[in-house]
N, C-alpha and C positions, 0 to 999 in steps of 0.2 A: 813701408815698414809696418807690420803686424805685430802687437804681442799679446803677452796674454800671462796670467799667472796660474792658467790648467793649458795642456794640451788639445783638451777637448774642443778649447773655444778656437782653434787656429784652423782653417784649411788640411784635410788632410792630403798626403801627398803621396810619393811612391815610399815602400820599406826601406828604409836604409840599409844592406848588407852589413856594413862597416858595424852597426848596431847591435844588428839582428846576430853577431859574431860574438861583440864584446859579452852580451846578455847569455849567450852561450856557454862562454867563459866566468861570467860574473852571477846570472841569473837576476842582472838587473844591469841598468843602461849607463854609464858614468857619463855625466856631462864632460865635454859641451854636446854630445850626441843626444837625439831623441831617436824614437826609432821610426819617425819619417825624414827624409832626406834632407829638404829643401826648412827644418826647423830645427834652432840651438837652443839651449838654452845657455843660460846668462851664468858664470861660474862663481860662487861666493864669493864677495869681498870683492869682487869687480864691477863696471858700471858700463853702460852703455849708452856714449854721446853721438844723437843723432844732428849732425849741423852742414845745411845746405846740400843737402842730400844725398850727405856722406855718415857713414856708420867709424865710429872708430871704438875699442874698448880698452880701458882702462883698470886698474889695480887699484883701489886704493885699500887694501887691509888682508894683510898676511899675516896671523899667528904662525909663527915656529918658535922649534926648539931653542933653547937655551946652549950655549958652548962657552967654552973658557970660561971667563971672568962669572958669567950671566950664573951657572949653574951655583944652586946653591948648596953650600957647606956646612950648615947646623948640625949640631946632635941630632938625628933620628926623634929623640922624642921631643926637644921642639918644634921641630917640625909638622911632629903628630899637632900637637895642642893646636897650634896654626892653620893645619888643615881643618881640624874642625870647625874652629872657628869662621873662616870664609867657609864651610858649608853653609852654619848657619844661618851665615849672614844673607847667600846666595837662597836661599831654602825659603827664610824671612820674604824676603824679597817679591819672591816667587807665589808666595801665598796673598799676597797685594790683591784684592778682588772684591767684585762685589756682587759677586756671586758664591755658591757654593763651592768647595775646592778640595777632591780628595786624591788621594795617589793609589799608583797600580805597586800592588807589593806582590812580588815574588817569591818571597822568600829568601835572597841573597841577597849581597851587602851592602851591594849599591844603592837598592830599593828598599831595605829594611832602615839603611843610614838616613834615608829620607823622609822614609818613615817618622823616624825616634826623634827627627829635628822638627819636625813638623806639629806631629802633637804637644812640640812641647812649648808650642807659639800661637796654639787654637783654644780660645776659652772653650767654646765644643768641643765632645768627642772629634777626633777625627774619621772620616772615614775610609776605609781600607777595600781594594778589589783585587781578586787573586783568580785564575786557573787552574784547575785540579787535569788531571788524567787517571784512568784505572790503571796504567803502566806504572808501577811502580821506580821505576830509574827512574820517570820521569816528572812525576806528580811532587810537588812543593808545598802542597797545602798543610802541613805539619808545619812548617817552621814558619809559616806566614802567620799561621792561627796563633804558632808562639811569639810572634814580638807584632801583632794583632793585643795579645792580652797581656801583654809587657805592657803596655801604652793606653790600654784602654779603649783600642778605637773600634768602631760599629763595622764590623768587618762582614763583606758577603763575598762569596765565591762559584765560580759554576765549575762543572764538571764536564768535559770536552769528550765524543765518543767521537769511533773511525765515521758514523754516520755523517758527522759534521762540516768532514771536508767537503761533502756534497753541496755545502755553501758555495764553493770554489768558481762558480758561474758569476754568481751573485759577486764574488770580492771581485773576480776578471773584468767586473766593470765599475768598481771603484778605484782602481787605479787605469790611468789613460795611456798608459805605455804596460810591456809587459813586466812580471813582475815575479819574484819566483821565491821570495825570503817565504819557510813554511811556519813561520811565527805571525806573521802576517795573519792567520786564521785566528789562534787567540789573541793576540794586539785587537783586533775587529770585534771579538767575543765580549772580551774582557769590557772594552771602550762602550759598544751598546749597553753593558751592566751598571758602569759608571755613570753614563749618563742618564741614568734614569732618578741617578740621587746627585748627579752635581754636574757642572757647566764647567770646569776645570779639572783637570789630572795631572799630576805632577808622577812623571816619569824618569828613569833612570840612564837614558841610552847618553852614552859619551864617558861613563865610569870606567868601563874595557880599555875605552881606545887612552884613556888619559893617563891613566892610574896601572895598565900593562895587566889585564885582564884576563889575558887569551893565553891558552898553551902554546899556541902558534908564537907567541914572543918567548915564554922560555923555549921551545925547538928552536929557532933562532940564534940563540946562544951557544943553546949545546951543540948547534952542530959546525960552529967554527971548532970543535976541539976532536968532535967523534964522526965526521962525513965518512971517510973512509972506512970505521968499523960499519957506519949503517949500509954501505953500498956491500961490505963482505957480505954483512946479516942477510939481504935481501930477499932473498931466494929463500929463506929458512924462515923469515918474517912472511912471505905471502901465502905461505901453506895455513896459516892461521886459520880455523874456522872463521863464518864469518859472524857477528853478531848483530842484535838490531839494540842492542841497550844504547842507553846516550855517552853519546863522546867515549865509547867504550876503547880497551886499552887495544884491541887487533884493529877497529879504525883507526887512529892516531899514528899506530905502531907502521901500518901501512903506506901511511902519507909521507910518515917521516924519513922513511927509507927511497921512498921513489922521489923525494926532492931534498935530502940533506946534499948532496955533494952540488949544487947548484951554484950559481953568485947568490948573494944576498938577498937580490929585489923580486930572479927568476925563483929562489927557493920559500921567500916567502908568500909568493902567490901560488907559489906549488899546495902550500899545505890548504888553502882552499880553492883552490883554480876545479871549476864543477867538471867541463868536456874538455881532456887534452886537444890541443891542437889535430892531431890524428883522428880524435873521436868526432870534433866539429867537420872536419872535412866528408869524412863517413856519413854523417849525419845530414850533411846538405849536400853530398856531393859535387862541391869542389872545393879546391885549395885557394885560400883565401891570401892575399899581400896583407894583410891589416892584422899587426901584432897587438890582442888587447893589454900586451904589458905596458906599451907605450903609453897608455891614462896612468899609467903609476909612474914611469922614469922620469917624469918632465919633472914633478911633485919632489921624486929622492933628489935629483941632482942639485936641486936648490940649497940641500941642506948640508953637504960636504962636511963642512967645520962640526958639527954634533955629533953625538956618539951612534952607533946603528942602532940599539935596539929604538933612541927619540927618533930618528930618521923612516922607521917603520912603523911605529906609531904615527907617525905625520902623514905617513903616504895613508893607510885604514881612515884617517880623521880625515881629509879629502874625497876618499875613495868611497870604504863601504861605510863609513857614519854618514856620510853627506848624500851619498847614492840607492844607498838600502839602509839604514836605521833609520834616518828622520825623516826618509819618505814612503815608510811603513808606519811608522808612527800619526803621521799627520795623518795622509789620506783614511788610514783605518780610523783614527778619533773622529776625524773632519766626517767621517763618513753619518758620525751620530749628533753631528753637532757640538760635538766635543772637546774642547781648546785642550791637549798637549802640552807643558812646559816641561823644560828640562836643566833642572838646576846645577847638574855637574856642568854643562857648556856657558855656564856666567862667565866672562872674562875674571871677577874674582876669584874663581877656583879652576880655572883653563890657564889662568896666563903662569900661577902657581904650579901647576904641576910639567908644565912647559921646561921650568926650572929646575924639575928633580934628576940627581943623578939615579943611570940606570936602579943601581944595589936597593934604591925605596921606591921602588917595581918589581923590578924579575930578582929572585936570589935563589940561584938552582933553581928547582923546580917550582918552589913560592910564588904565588903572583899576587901582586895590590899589596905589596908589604906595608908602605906608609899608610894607604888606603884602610887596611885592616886592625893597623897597631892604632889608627885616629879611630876606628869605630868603636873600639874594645869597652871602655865606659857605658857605651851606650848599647850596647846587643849581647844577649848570650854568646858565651863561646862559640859553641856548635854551629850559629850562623854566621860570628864571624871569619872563622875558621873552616866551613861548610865549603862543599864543592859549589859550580858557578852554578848559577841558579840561571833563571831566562823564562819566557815562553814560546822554548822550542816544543815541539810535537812529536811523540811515534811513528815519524810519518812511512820508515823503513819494514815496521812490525805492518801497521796499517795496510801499506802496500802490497803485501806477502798475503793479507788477510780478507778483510771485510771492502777495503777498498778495490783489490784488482777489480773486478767488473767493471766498475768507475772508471778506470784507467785506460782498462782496454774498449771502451765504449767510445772516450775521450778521443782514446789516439789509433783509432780504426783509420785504415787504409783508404776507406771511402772518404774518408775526414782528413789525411794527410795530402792526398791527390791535388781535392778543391782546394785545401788552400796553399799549395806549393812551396813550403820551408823547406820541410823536412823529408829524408827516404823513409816509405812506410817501412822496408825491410830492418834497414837501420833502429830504427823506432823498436821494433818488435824485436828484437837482440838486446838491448838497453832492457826494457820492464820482460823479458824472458829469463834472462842474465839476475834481475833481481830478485822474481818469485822463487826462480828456482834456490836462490842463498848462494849464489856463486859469487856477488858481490851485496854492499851493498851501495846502490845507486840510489835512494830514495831523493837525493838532495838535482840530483839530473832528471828524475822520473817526474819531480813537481817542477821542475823549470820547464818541459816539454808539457805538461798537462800548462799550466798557465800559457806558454807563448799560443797552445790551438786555442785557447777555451778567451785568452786577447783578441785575437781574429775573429772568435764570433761576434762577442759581445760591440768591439769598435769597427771590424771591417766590414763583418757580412751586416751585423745590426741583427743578428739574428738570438742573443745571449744565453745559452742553455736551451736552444730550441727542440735540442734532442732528444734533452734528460731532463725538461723542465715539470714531468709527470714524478718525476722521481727524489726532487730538491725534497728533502724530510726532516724534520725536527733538528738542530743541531745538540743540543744542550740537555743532557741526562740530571736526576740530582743523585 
């Protein structure tokens, strides 16, 4: 028996297909898979008893949802008071150190709320880190700067250019598997910035998955009522030009057509699912047994008795919180020395919102209702009310632009051959398909740039040997 708490320190072994599929699908690996064969990893809340030369594993700790009895029934606005109150408690908490301790602000609510509870527990200013972009849709640094001077705190921010993804060698060997979340770039950005003024960052990941965050939970809803109108639309919906703004309305509009009429579990991985099935087989040529919805069905089936939209929230808080948020988080902090916490995942404000009926989450199109109405005292309007914030990237504009060369250097034919994933042809239909604005594929184009740019840095050992005359400056002011 071997372990280890990096992948790096274990034996490396053959690629796992079964992996190398889901990541296709996921653009990150869900346990218990790694993407070498012969190694698992250990699934939260479970334990591994080795005795007499037998492995066995164990469960002991499963949060879920709330049903019947458990769900609770207050006024809305007790409930507000109540949530805030276990933030601060958890926030409190969290600021526990004896070191310096500042948080990553965004600009949105989850991180601003963290913010507002934070300074208000620090006899110092606090301090505040943010990401900017020249993309306008996508730069935040206005409403950081404003509840930055709401609060007083010593706030610094970088500015992220297309040059920056040329870090993307450098990150392909800060994570030990591959890894493809394009936030990942400023999480890494953001985290060297912080660390240069404090040893701890209190961050926001787990507000989405708790508090019903995501459009993808109201599409969920609405399309138990409109599947059928969106399959008529369809045809009338993909003619859309196509856009590179963030979470723009002909992306969304897209997804939501091509997976409203689904089941439940298939339609809510539809709305992020990166390579269809069709597209992974193309892409590796062959057709693969191994359905990556099954890391999500084991997950729903437990939860029968709960409402859907908690049962979808549970499979994202397993899934992508546990698979790709908080292992973007850590390894990019970890990368600088960094300590990461994450005050919405305290059992005091998890096991709470565990209990809320859907209506103080998703309401139509509303999302983070209770979340929002508890921040309201403490945030301007406008952010609490504000669209979602994040540090997602341009990465769609980028790729159309300053990056292609990048891309197509990355995932040359000579480069797809040696290391045998992917069909180069395949490949070059994918980033042709997206320079040209026929789709966009940015979110596939950086899962195929990291899984080559994986292989060099862990397989050949060779990390950016290509392009490493060309690694340049990340960070403009």
């Amino acid at each position: 028996l071997e372990f280890a708490s990096e992948l790096r320190a274990l034996p490396r072994g053959e690629v796992d297909l079964d992996a190398l599929e889901a990541f296709l699908a996921f653009n990150s690996i869900p346990g218990p898979l790694t993407i070498f064969r012969d190694v698992r990893k250990l699934l939260p809340g479970h334990l591994l008893i080795w005795e007499r030369g037998k492995k066995r594993i164990e469960r002991f700790a499963r949060p879920a949802p709330a049903s019947g009895a458990g769900v609770r029934r207050e006024p809305e606005s007790v409930l507000a008071v109540e949530l805030r109150e276990r933030l601060r408690e958890s926030v409190r908490a969290h600021l526990v150190a004896d070191v310096p301790v500042g948080v990553f602000l965004s600009g949105g609510v989850d991180s601003s709320l963290i913010a507002a509870l934070a300074a208000a527990e620090t006899s110092e200013p606090l301090r505040t880190f943010s990401i900017g972009f020249a993309e306008a849709s996508f730069d935040e640094r206005d409403d950081a700067r404003r509840v930055a001077r709401r609060y007083g705190t010593r706030h610094r921010e970088l500015v992220l250019r297309p040059n920056g993804a040329e870090l993307l060698p450098a990150l392909a060997e800060t994570f030990d598997e591959p890894f493809a979340d394009s936030s990942a770039l400023p999480t890494y950005l953001v985290s060297q910035l912080a660390a240069e003024d404090v040893k701890v960052a209190l961050s926001g990941e787990g507000g989405d998955e708790l508090f019903g965050g995501y459009y993808t939970y109201a599409a969920d809803l609405l399309a138990l009522r409109t599947a059928r109108v969106a399959r008529l639309a369809r045809p009338l919906v993909e003619r859309l030009p196509v856009s590179t703004r963030r979470a723009s309305l002909e992306y969304r509009a897209k997804r939501y057509v091509r997976a409203a009429h689904l089941p439940p579990l298939e339609r809510h991985h539809g709305w992020k699912e990166i390579f269809s099935p069709e597209a992974r087989a193309e892409l590796t040529g062959r057709r693969h047994h191994w359905d990556p919805v099954d890391a999500l069905r084991e997950r729903f089936t437990e939860t029968e008795g709960a409402d859907l939209l908690a049962r979808l929230q549970d499979v994202d808080e397993r899934v992508y919180l546990v698979d790709d948020l908080l292992v973007k988080t850590d390894r990019a902090s970890m990368a600088h020395s960094l300590e990461a916490r994450v005050p919405f995942l305290d059992p005091v404000v998890a096991d709470f919102a565990h209990a809320l009926a859907p209506r103080h989450k998703i309401r139509g199109l509303a999302k983070k209702v209770l979340l929002r109405k508890a921040a309201e005292p403490l945030l301007p309007r406008e952010i609490v009310h504000g669209r979602k914030r994040g540090f997602s990237i341009p990465a769609a504009a980028w790729l159309r632009g300053e990056l292609e060369p990048f891309a197509r250097d990355v995932l040359s034919e000579e480069t797809l051959r040696r290391q045998g994933y992917l069909e180069p042809a395949a490949v070059r239909r994918v980033l042709d398909d997206h320079v040209a604005g026929r789709a966009d594929l940015s979110r596939q184009l950086w899962g195929l740039l990291a899984l080559t740019l994986w292989h060099e840095a862990h397989i050949e050992r060779t990390p950016g040997a290509l392009r490493s005359g060309r690694i340049i400056e990340a960070v403009g002011t």
